[in-house]
mmCIF file as Biopython writes it, N, C-alpha, C and O atoms, coordinates in Angstrom:
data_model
#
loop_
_atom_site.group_PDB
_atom_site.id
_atom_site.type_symbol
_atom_site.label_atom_id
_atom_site.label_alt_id
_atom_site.label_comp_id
_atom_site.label_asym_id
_atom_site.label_entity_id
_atom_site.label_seq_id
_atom_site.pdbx_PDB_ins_code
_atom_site.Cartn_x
_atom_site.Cartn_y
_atom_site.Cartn_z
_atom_site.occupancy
_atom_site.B_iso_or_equiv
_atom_site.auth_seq_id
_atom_site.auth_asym_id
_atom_site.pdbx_PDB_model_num
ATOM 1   N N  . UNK A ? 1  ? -4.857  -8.570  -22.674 1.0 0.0 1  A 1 
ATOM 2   C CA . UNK A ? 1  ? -5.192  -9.176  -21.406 1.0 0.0 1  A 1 
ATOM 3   C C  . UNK A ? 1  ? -5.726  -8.106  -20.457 1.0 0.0 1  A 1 
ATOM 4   O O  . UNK A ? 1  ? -5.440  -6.938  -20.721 1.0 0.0 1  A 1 
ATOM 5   N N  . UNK A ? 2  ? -6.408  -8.351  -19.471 1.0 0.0 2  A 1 
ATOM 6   C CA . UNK A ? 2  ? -7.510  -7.254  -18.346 1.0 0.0 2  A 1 
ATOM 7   C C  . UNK A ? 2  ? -6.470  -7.640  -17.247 1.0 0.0 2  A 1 
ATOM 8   O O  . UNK A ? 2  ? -6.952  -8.377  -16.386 1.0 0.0 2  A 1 
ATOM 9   N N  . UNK A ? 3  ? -5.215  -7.329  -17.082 1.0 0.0 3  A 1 
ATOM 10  C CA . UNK A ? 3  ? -4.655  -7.640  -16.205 1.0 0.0 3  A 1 
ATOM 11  C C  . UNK A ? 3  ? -4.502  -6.654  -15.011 1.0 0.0 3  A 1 
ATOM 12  O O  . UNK A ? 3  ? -4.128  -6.982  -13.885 1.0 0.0 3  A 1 
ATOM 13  N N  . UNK A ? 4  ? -4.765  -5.691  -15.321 1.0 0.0 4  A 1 
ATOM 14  C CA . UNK A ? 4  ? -4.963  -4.090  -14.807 1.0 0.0 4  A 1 
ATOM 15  C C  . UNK A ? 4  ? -6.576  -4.203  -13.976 1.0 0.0 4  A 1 
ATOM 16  O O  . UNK A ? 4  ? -6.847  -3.641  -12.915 1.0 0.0 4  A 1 
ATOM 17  N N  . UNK A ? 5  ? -7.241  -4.832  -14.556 1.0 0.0 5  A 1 
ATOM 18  C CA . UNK A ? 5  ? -8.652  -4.855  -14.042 1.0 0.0 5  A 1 
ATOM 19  C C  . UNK A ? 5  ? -8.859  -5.929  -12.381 1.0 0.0 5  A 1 
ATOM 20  O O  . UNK A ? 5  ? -9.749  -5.692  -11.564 1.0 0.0 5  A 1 
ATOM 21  N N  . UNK A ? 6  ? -7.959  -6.910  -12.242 1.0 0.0 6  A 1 
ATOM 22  C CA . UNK A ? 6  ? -7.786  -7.677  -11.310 1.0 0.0 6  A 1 
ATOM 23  C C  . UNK A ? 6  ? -7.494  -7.399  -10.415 1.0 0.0 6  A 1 
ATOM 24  O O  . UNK A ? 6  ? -8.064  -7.363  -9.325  1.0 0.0 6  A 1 
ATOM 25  N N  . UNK A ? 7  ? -6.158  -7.054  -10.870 1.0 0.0 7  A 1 
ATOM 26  C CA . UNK A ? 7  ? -4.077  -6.974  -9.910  1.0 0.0 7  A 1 
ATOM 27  C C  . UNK A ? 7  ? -3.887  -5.803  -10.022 1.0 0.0 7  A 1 
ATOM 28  O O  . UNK A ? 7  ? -2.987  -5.663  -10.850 1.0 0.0 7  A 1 
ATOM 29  N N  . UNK A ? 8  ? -4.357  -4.491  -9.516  1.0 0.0 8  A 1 
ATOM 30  C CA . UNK A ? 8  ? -3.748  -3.463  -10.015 1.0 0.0 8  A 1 
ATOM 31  C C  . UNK A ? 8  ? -2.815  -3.124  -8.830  1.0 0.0 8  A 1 
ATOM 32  O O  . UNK A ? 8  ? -2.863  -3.452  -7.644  1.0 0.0 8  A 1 
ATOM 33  N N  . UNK A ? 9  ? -1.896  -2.311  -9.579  1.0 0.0 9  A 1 
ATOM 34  C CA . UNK A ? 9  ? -0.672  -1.722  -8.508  1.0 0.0 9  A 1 
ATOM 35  C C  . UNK A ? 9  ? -1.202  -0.551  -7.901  1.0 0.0 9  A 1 
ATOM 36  O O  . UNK A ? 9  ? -1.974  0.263   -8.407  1.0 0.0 9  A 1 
ATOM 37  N N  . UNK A ? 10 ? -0.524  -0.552  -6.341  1.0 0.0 10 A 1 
ATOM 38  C CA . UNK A ? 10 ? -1.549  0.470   -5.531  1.0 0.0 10 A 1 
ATOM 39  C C  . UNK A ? 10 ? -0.033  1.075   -5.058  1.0 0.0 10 A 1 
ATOM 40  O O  . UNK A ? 10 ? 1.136   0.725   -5.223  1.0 0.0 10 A 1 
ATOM 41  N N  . UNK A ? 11 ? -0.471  1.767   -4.632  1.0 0.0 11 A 1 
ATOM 42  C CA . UNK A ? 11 ? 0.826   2.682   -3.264  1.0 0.0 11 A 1 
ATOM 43  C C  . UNK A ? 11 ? 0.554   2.495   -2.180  1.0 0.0 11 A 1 
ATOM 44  O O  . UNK A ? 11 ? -0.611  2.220   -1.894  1.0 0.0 11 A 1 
ATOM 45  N N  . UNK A ? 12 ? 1.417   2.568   -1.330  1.0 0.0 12 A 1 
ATOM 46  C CA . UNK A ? 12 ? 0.674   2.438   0.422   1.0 0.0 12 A 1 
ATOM 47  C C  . UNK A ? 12 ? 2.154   3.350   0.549   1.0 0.0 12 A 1 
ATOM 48  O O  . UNK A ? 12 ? 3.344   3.288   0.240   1.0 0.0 12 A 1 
ATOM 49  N N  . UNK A ? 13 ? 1.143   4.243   1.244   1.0 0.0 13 A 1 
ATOM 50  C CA . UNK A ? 13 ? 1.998   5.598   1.866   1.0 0.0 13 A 1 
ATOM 51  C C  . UNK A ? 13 ? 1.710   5.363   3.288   1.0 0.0 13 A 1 
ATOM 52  O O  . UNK A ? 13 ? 0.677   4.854   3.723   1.0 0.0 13 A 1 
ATOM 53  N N  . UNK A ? 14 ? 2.826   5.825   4.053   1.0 0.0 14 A 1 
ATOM 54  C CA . UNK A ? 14 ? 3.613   5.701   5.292   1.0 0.0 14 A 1 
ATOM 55  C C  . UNK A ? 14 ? 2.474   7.171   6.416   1.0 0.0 14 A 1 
ATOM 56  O O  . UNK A ? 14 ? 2.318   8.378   6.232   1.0 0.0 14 A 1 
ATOM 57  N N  . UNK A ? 15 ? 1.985   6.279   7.413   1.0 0.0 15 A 1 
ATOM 58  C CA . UNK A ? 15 ? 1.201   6.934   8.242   1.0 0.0 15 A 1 
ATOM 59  C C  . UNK A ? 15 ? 2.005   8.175   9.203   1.0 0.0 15 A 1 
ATOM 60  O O  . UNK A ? 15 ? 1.444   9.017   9.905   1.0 0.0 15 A 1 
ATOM 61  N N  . UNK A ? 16 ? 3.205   8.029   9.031   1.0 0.0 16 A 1 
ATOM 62  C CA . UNK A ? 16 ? 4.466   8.785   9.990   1.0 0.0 16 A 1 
ATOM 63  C C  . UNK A ? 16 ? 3.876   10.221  9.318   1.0 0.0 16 A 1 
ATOM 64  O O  . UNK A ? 16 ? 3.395   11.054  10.087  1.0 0.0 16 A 1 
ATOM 65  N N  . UNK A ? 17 ? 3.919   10.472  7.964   1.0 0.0 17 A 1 
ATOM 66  C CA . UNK A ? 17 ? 4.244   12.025  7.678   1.0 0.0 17 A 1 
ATOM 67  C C  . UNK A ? 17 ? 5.369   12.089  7.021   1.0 0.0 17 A 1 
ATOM 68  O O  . UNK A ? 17 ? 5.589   13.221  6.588   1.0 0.0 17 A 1 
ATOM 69  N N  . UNK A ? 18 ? 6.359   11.118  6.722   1.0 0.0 18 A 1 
ATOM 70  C CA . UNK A ? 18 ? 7.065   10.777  5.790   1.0 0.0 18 A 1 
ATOM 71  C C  . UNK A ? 18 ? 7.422   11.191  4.463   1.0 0.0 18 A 1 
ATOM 72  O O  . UNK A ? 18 ? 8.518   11.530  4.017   1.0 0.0 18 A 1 
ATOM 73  N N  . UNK A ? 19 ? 6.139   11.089  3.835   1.0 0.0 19 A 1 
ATOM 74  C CA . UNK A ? 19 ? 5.810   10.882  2.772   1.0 0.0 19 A 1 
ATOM 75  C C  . UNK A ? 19 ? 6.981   9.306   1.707   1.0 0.0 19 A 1 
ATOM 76  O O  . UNK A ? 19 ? 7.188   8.961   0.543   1.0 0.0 19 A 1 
ATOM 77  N N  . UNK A ? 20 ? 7.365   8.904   3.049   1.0 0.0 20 A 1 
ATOM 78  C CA . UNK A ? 20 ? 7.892   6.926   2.337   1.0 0.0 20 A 1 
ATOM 79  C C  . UNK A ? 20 ? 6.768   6.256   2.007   1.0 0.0 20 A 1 
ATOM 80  O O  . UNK A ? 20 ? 5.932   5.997   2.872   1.0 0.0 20 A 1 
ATOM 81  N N  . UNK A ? 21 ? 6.556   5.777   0.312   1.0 0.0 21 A 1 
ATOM 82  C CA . UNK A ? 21 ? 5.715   4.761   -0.253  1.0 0.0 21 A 1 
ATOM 83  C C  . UNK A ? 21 ? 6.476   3.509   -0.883  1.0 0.0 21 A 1 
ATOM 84  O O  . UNK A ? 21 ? 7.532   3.423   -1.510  1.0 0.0 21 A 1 
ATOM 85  N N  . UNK A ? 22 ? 5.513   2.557   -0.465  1.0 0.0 22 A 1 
ATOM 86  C CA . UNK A ? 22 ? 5.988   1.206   -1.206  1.0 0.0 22 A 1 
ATOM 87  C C  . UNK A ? 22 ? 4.537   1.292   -2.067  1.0 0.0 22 A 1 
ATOM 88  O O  . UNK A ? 22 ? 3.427   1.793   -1.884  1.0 0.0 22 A 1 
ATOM 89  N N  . UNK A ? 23 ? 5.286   0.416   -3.233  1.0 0.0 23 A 1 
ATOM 90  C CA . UNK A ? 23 ? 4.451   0.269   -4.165  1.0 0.0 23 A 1 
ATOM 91  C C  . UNK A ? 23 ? 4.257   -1.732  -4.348  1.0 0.0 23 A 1 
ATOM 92  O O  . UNK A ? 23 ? 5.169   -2.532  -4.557  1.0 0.0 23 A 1 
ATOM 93  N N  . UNK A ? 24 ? 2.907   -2.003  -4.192  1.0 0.0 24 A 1 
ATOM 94  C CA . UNK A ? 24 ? 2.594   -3.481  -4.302  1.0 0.0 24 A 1 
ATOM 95  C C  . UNK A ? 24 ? 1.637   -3.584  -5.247  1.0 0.0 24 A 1 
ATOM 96  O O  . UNK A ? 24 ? 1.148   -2.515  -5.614  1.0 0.0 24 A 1 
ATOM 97  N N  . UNK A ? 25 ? 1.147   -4.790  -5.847  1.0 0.0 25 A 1 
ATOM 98  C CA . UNK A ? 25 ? -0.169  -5.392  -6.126  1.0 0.0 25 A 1 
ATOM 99  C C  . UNK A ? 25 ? -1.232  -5.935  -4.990  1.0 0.0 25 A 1 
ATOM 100 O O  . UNK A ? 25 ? -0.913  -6.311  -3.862  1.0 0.0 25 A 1 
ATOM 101 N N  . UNK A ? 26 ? -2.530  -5.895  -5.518  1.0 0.0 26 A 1 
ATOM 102 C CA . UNK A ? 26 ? -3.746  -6.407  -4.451  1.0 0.0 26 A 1 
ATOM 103 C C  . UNK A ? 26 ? -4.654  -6.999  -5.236  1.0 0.0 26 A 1 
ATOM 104 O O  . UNK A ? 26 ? -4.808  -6.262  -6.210  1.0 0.0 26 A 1 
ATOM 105 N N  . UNK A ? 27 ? -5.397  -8.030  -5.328  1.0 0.0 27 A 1 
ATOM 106 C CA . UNK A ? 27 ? -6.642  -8.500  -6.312  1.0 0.0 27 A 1 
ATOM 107 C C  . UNK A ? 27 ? -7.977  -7.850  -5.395  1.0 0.0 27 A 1 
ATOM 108 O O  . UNK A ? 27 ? -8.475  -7.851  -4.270  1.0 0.0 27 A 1 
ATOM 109 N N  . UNK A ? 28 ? -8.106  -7.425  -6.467  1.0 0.0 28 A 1 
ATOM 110 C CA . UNK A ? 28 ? -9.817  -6.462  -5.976  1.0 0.0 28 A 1 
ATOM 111 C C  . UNK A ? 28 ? -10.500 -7.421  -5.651  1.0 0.0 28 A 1 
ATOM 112 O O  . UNK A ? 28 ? -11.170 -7.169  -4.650  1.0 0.0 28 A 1 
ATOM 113 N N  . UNK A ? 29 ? -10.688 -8.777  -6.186  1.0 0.0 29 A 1 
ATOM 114 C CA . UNK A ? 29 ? -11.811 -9.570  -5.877  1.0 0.0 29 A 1 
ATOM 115 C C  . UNK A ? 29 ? -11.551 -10.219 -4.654  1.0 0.0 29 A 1 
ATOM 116 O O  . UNK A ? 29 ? -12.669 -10.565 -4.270  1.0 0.0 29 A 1 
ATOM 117 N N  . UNK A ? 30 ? -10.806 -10.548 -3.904  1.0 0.0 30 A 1 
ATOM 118 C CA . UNK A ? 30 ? -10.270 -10.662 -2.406  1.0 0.0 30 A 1 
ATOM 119 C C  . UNK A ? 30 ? -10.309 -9.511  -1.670  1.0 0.0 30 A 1 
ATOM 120 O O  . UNK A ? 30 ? -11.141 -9.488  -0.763  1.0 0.0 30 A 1 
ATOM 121 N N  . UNK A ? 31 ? -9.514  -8.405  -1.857  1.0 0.0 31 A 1 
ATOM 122 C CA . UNK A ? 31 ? -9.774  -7.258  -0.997  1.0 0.0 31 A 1 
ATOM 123 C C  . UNK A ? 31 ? -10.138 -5.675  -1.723  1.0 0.0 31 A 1 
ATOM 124 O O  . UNK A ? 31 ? -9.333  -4.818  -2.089  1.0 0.0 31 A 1 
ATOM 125 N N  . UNK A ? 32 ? -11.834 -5.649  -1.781  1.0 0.0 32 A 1 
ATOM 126 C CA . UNK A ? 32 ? -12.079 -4.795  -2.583  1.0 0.0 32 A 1 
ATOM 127 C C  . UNK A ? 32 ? -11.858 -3.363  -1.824  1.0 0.0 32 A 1 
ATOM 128 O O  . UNK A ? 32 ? -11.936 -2.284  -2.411  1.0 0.0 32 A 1 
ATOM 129 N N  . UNK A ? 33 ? -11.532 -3.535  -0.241  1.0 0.0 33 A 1 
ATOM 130 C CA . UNK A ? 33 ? -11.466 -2.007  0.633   1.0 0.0 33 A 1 
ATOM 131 C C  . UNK A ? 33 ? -10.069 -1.789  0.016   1.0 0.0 33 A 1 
ATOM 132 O O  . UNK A ? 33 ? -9.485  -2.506  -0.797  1.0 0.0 33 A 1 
ATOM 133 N N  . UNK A ? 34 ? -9.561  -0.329  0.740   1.0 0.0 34 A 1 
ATOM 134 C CA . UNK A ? 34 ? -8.396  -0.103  0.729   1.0 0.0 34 A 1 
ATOM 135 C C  . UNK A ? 34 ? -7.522  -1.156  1.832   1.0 0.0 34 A 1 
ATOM 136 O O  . UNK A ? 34 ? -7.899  -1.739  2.848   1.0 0.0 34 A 1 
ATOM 137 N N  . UNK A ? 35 ? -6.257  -1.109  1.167   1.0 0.0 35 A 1 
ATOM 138 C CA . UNK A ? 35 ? -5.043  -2.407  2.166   1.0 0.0 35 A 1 
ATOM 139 C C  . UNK A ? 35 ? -4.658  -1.219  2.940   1.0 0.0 35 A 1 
ATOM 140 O O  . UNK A ? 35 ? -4.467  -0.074  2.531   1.0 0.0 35 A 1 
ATOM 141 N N  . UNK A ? 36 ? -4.558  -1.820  4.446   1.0 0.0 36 A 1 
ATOM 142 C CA . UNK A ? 36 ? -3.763  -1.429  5.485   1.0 0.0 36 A 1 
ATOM 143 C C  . UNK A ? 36 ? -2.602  -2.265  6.114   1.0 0.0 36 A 1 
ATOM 144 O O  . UNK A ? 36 ? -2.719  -3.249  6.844   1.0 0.0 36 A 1 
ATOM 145 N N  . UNK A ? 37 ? -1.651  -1.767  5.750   1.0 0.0 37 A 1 
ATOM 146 C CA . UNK A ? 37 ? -0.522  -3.024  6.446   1.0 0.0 37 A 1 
ATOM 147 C C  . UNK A ? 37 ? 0.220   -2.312  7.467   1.0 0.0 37 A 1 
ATOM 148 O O  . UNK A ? 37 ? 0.307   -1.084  7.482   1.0 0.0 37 A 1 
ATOM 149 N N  . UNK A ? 38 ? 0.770   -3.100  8.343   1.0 0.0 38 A 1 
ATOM 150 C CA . UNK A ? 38 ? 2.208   -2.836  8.961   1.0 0.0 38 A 1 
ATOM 151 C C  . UNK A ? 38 ? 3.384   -2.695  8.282   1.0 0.0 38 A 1 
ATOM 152 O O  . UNK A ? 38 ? 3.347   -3.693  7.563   1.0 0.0 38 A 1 
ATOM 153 N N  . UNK A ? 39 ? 4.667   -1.983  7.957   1.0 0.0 39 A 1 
ATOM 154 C CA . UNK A ? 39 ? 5.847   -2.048  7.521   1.0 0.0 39 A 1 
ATOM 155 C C  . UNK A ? 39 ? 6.584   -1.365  7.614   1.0 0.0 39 A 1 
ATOM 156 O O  . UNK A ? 39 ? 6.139   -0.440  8.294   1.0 0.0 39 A 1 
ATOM 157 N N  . UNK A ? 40 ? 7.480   -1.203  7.358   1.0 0.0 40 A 1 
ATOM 158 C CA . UNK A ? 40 ? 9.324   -0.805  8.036   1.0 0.0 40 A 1 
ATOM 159 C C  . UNK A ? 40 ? 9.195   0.743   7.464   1.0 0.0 40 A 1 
ATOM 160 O O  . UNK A ? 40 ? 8.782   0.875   6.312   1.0 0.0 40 A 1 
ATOM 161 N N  . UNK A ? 41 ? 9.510   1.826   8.176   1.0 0.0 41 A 1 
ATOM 162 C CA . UNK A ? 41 ? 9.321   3.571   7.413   1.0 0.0 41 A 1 
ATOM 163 C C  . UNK A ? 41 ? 11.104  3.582   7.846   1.0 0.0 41 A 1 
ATOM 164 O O  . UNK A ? 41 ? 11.702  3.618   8.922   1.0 0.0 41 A 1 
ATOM 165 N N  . UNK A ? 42 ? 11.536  3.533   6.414   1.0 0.0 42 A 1 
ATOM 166 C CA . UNK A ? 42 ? 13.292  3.431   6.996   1.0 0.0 42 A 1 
ATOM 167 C C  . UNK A ? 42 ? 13.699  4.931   7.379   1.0 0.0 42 A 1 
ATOM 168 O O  . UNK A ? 42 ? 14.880  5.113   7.676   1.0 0.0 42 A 1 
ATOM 169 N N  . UNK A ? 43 ? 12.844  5.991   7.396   1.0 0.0 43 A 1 
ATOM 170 C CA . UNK A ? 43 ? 12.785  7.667   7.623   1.0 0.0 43 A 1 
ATOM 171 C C  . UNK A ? 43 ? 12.916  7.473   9.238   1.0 0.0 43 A 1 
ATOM 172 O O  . UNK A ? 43 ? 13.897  7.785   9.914   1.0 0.0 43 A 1 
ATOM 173 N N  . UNK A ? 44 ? 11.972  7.017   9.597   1.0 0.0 44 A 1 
ATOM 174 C CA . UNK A ? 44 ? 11.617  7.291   11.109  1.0 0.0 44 A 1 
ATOM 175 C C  . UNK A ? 44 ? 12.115  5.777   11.596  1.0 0.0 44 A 1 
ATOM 176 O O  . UNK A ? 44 ? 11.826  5.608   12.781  1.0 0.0 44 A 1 
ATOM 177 N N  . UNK A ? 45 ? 12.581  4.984   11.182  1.0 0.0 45 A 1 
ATOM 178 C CA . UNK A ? 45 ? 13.568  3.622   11.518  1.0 0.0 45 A 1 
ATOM 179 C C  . UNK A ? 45 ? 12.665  2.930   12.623  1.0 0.0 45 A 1 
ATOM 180 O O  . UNK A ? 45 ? 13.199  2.535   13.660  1.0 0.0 45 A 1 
ATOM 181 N N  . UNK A ? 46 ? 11.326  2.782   12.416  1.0 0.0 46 A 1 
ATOM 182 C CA . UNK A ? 46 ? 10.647  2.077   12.981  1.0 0.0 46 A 1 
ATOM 183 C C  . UNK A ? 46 ? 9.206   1.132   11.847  1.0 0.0 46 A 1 
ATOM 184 O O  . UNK A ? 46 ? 9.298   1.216   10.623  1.0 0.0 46 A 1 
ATOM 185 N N  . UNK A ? 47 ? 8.297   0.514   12.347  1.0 0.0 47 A 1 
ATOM 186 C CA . UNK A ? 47 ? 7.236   0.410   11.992  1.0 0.0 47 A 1 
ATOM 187 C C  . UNK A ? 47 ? 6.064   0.999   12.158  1.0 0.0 47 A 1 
ATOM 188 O O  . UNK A ? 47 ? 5.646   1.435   13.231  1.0 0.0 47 A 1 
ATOM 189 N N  . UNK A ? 48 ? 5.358   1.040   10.847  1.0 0.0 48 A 1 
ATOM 190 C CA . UNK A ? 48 ? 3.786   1.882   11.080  1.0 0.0 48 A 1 
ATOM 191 C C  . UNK A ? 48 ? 2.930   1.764   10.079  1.0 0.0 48 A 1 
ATOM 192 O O  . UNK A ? 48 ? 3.340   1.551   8.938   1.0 0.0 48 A 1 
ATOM 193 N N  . UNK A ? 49 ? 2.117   1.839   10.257  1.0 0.0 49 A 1 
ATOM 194 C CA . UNK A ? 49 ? 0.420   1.781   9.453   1.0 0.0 49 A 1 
ATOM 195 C C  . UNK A ? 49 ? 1.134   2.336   7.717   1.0 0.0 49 A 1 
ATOM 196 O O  . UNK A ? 49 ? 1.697   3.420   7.564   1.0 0.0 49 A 1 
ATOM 197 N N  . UNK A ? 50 ? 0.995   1.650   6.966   1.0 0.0 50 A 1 
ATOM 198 C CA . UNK A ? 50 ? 1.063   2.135   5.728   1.0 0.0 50 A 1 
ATOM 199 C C  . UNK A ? 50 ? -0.623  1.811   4.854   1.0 0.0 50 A 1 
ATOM 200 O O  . UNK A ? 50 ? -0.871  0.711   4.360   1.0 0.0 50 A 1 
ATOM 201 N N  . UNK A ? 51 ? -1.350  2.677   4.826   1.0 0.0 51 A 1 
ATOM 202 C CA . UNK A ? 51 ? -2.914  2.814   3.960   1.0 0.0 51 A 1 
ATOM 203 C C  . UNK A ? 51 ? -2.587  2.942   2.405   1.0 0.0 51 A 1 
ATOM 204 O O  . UNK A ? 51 ? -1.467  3.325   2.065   1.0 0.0 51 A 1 
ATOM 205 N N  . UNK A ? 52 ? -3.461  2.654   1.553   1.0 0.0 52 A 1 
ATOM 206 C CA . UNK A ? 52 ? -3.242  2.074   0.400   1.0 0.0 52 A 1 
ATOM 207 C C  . UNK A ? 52 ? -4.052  3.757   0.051   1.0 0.0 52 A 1 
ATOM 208 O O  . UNK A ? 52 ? -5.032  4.208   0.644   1.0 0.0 52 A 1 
ATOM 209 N N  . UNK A ? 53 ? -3.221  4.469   -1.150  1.0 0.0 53 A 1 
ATOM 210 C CA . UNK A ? 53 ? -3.408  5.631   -1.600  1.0 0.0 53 A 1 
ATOM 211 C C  . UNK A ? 53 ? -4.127  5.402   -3.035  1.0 0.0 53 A 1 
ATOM 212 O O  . UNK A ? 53 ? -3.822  4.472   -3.782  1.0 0.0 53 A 1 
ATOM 213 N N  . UNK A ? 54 ? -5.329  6.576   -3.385  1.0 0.0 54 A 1 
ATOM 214 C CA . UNK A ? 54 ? -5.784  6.196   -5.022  1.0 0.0 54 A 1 
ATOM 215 C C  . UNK A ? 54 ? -5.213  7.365   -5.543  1.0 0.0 54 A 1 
ATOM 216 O O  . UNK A ? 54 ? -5.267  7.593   -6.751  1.0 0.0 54 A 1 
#
């Protein structure tokens, strides 16, 4: 199966300086940029920009 070719698993590392990553899936054919989300950096016990790392 090309399941890797779709859905691949990305990292989104923590904009703080952290170095806290969550690891998700994204379908390239919906969002072919890098993902930028909001989410919880339990280091610095707030929220912040987590960018999707290659």
């Amino acid at each position: 199966m090309a399941r890797d070719d779709v859905r691949p698993v990305v990292k989104l590392r923590s904009t703080a300086g952290t170095g806290h990553t969550y690891v998700t899936r994204k379908n390239r054919r919906n969002t072919p940029d890098r993902i930028r989300l909001r989410k919880f950096d339990p280091v610095v016990r707030r929220h912040v920009e987590y960018r999707e790392e290659r």
